[in-house]
PALO-912696 format. One record per residue (C-alpha): residue in three letters; x, y, z. Coordinates in steps of 0.2 Angstrom, whole numbers, padded with zeros to 4 digits, always signed. Example, Ala and Ser with C-alpha at 12.3 -4.5 7.8 and 13.67 -1.06 7.14 Angstrom:
2
ALA+0062-0022+0039/SER+0068-0005+0036/
//
This chain:
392
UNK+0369+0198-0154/UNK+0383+0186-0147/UNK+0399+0191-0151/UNK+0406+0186-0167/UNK+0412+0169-0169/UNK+0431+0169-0174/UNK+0432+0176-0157/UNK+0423+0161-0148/UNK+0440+0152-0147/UNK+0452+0165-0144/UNK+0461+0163-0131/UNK+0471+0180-0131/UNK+0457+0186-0126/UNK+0452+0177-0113/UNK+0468+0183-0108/UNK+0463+0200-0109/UNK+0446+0198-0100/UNK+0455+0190-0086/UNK+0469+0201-0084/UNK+0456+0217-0085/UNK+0446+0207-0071/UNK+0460+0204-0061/UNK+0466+0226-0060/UNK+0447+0230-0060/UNK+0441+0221-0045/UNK+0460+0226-0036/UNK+0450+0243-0031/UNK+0438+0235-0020/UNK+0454+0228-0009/UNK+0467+0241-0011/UNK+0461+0247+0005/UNK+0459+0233+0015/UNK+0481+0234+0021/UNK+0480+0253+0021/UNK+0464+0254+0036/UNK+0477+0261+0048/UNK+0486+0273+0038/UNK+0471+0280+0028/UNK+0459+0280+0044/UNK+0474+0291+0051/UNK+0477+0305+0038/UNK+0457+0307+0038/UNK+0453+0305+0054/UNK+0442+0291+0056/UNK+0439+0284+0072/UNK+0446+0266+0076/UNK+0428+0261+0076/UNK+0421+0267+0060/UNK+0438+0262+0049/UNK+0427+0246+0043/UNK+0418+0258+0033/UNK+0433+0261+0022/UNK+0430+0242+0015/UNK+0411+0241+0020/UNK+0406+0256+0009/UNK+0417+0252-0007/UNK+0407+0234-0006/UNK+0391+0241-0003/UNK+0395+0251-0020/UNK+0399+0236-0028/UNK+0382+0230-0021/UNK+0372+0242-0028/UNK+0379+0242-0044/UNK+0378+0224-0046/UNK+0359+0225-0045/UNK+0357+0243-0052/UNK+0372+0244-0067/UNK+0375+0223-0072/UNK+0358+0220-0078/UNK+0360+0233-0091/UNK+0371+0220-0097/UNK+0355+0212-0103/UNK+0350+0225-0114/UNK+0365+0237-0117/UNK+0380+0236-0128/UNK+0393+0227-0117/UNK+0408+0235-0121/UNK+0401+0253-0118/UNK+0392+0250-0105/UNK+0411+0244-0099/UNK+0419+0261-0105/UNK+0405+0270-0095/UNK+0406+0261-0078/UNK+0428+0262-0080/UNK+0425+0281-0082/UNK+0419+0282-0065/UNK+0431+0271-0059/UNK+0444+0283-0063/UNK+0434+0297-0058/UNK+0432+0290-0040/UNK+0449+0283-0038/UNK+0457+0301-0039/UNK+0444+0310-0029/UNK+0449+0294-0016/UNK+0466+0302-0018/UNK+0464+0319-0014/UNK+0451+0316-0001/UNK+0453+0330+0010/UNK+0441+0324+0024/UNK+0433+0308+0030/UNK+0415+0311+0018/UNK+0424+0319+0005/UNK+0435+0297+0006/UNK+0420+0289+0010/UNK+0410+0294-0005/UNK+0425+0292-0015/UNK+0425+0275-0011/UNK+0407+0270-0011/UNK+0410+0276-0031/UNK+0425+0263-0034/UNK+0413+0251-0032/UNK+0401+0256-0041/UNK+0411+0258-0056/UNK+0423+0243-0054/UNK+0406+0232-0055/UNK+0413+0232-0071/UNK+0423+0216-0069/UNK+0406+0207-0066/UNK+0398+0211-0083/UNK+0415+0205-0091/UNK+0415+0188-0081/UNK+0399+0181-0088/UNK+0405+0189-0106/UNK+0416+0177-0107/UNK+0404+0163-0106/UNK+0399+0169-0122/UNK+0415+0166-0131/UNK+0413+0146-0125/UNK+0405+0133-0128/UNK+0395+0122-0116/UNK+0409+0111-0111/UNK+0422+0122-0109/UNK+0413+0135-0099/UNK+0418+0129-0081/UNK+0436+0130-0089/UNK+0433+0146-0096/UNK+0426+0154-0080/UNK+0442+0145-0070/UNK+0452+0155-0081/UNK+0445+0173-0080/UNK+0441+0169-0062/UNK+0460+0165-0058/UNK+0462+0185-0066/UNK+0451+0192-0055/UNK+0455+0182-0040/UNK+0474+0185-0041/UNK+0468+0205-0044/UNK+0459+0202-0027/UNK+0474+0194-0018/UNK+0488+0206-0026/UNK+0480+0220-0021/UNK+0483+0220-0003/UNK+0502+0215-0002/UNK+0505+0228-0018/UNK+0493+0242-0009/UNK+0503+0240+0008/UNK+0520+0240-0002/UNK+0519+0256-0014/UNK+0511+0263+0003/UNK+0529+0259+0012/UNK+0537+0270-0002/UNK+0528+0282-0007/UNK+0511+0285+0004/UNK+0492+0277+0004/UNK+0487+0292-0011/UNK+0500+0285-0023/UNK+0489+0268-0023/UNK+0475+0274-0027/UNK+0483+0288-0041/UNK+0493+0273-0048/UNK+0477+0263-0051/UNK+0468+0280-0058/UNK+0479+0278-0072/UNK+0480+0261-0075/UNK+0461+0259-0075/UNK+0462+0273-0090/UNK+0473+0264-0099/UNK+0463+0248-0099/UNK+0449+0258-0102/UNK+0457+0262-0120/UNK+0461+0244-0122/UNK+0446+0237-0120/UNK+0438+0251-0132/UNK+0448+0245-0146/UNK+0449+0224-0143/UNK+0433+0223-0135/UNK+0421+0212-0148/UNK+0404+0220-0148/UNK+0389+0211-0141/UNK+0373+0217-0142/UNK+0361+0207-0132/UNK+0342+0207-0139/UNK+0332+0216-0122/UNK+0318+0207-0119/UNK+0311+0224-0108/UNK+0314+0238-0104/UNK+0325+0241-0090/UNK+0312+0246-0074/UNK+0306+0228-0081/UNK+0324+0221-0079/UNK+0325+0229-0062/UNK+0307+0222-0057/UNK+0312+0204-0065/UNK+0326+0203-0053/UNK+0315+0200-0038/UNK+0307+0186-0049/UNK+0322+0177-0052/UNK+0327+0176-0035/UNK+0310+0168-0031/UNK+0310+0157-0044/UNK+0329+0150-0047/UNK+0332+0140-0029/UNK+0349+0137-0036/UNK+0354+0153-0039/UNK+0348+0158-0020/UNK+0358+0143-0013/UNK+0374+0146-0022/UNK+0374+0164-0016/UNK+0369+0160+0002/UNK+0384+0148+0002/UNK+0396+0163-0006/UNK+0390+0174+0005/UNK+0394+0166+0021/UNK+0413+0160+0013/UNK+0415+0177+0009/UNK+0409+0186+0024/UNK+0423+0174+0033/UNK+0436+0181+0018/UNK+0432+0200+0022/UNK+0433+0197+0041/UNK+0449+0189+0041/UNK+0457+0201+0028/UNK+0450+0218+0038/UNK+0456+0210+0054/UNK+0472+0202+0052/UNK+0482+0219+0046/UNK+0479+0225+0063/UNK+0483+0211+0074/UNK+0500+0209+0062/UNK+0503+0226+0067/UNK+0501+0226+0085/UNK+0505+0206+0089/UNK+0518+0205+0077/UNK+0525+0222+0075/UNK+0525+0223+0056/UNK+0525+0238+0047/UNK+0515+0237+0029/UNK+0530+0232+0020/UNK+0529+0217+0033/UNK+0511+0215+0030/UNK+0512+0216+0010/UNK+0525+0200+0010/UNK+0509+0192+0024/UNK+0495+0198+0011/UNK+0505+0188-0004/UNK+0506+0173+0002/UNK+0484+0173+0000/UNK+0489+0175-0019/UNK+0490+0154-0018/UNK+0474+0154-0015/UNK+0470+0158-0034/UNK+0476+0141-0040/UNK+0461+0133-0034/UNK+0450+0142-0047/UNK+0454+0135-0063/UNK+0455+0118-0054/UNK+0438+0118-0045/UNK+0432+0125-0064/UNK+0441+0107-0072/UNK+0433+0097-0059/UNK+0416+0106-0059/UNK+0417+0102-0078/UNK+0419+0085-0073/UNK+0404+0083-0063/UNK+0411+0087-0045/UNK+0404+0101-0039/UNK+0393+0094-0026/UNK+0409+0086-0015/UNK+0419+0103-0019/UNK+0406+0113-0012/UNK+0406+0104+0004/UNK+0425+0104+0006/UNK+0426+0121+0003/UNK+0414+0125+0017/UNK+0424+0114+0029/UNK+0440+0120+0024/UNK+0437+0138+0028/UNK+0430+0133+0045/UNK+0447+0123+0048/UNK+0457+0137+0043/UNK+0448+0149+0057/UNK+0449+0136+0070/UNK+0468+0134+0067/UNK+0471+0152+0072/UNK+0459+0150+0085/UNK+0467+0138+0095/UNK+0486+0145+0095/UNK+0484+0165+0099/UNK+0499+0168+0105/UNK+0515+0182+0097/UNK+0528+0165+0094/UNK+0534+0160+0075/UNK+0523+0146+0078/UNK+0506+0156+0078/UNK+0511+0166+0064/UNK+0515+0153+0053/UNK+0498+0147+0056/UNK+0494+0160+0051/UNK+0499+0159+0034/UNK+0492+0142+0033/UNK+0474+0150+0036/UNK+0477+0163+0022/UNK+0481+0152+0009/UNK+0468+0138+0013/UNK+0453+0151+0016/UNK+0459+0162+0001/UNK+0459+0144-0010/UNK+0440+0138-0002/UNK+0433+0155-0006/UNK+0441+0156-0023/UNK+0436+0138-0026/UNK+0420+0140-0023/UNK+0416+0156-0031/UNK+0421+0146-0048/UNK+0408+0131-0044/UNK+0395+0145-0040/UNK+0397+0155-0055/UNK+0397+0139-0065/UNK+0383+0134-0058/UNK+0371+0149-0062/UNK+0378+0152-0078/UNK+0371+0136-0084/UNK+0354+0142-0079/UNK+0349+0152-0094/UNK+0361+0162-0106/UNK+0347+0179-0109/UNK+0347+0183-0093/UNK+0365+0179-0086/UNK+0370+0199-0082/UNK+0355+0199-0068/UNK+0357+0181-0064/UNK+0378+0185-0059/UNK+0372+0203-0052/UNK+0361+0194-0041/UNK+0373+0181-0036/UNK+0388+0195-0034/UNK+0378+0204-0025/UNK+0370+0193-0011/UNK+0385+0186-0008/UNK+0395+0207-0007/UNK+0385+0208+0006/UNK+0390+0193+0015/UNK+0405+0202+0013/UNK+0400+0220+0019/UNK+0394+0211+0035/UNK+0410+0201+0036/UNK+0421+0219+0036/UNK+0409+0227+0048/UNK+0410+0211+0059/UNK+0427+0210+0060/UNK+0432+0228+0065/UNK+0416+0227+0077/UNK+0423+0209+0084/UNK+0443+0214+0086/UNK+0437+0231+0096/UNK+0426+0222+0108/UNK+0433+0205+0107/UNK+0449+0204+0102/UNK+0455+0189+0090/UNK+0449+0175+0099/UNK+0432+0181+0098/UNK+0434+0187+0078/UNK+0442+0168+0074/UNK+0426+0162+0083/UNK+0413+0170+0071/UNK+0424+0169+0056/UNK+0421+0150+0058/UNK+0405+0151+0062/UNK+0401+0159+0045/UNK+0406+0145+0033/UNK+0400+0133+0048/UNK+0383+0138+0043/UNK+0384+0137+0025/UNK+0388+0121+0028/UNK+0372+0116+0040/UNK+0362+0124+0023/UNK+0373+0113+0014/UNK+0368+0098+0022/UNK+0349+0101+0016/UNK+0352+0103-0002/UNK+0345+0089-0012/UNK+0356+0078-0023/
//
């Protein structure tokens, strides 16, 4: 059952859905400023800081193929109070982690539960109608993307003044809050299941094989967003020790990546419009440009960390632009099974990203920047090569 139709054109509630996007998915990026100070209190190795990022998105992983296609057969909004319940849960356990296990598992859990935001994303396409569904997902896109690009320069900020925990107990009760909301706004929406759920699970594997487009898009995601990790596990720690900054320095750094968002709404006009095939490519160009910039000038003057800033914007904007033309892009493939077609999309293309964080703190140990600017282009360089070979 779709939700009822005096909500299809409210926009207060796209709103909503966007804005609860936006503070969901910050949990999987809090952490991604606070590596030094958090590896530090729980005594995690240099080394093995990655997994402070790399586990939360493997949470989100799992629960992206394990928790989203529920979506399919479950009642949206309490499959969404369920998975926010655990959110919470985890977020204060984060909090009060006495060891490096006890933070680790904590944060494998956030992402497990803030997979939420990805069965609210293609909710939304329910509320529109064909024509405006690249709009719509511009729109609840731009909520979660300026969640993902607030989070690092508002984590490294409340960190400056009152510690990493604070963060993490802040967004506890936020999430909580939200959680209320969304229990009393939240139209119902009870899809029809068309099997049971080991037969949803199973069907995944058939949806891969049999929707090309749907593995395309995600390979192309999850070579952008393996670049997107990289650079955001990375560049904290070359701010710090090349440029001196303390986290109150690298929260103003982080905000200027929240830019990045306007290109979401946009690429969701123009992909309405019948561009996405030219967007796709320039976005895959783009984020290749904006590694090779940083490549080239390495040094500690003004100059290099200005460019810097460039690269954050432009590769925050590609990334975010073409998430929008991807989502839009499955979405359009069949409206039953749209929870499993977006959890296998998020999914594949997490793991770009969990490679990416693992990459980057791998690359900087033993390579230093040049050597990390070097496969961060490389990623969206060969996106773009499997690009070159779709069909038009």
């Amino acid at each position: 059952m779709q939700p009822s139709t005096a909500y299809r054109a409210s926009s207060w509630m796209i709103v909503l859905l966007a804005a609860a996007c936006g503070l969901i998915v910050a949990n999987l990026y809090y952490a991604q400023t606070l590596v030094g100070p958090i590896s530090a209190a729980i005594g995690l190795s240099s080394t093995a800081a990655g997994l402070i990022v790399t586990l939360t998105q493997v949470g989100y992983v799992v629960g992206l193929l394990f928790i989203v296609p529920l979506s399919d057969m479950m009642e949206n909004r309490r499959l969404t109070v369920l998975s926010l319940f655990v959110a919470v849960v985890a977020l204060l356990a984060a909090a009060f982690a006495p060891n490096p296990v006890w933070f680790l598992t904590a944060s494998l859990f956030i992402g497990i539960g803030s997979v939420v935001a990805q069965i609210l994303v293609p909710y939304a396409t329910y509320l529109a109608s064909e024509e405006q569904r690249g709009a719509v997902v511009g729109k609840v896109m731009s909520g979660l993307l300026l969640g993902i690009m607030f989070a690092r320069p508002v984590a490294s900020l409340i960190t400056s003044i009152w510690g990493w925990q604070a963060v993490f107990i802040l967004s506890a009760i936020m999430i909580a809050l939200l959680t209320v909301l969304l229990s009393r706004l939240l139209p119902e929406r009870r899809p029809v299941p068309a099997a049971t759920y080991s037969k949803l699970i199973v069907s995944l594997g058939t949806l891969l094989k049999q929707t090309p487009a749907l593995r395309r898009r995600a390979l192309y995601q999850a070579c952008l967003f393996g670049a997107f990790s990289l650079f955001w596990t990375v560049v904290p720690l070359r701010l710090a020790e090349d440029f001196g900054m303390s986290q109150q320095g690298i929260a103003w750094f982080a905000l200027v990546g929240v830019g990045g968002a306007a290109a979401a709404p946009i690429a969701g006009r123009l992909a309405d419009k019948g561009w996405s095939r030219l967007l796709t490519g320039l976005a895959m160009i783009v984020a290749a440009l904006s590694f090779l910039l940083i490549f080239f000038v390495q040094s500690h003057s003004t100059i290099a960390l200005i460019l810097l800033f460039i690269s954050a914007i432009t590769l925050d904007m590609a990334v975010s632009g073409n998430l929008v033309l991807g989502q839009r892009a499955i979405y359009a493939l069949g409206s039953e099974a749209r929870g499993r077609l977006n959890g296998l999309f998020m999914s594949i293309f997490f793991i770009g990203g969990a490679i990416g964080s693992s990459l980057g703190s791998w690359s900087y140990t033993h390579g230093g920047w040049s050597f990390t600017a070097l496969i961060g282009a490389a990623l969206p360089l060969l996106a773009y090569l499997y690009f070159l070979t779709e069909k038009k």
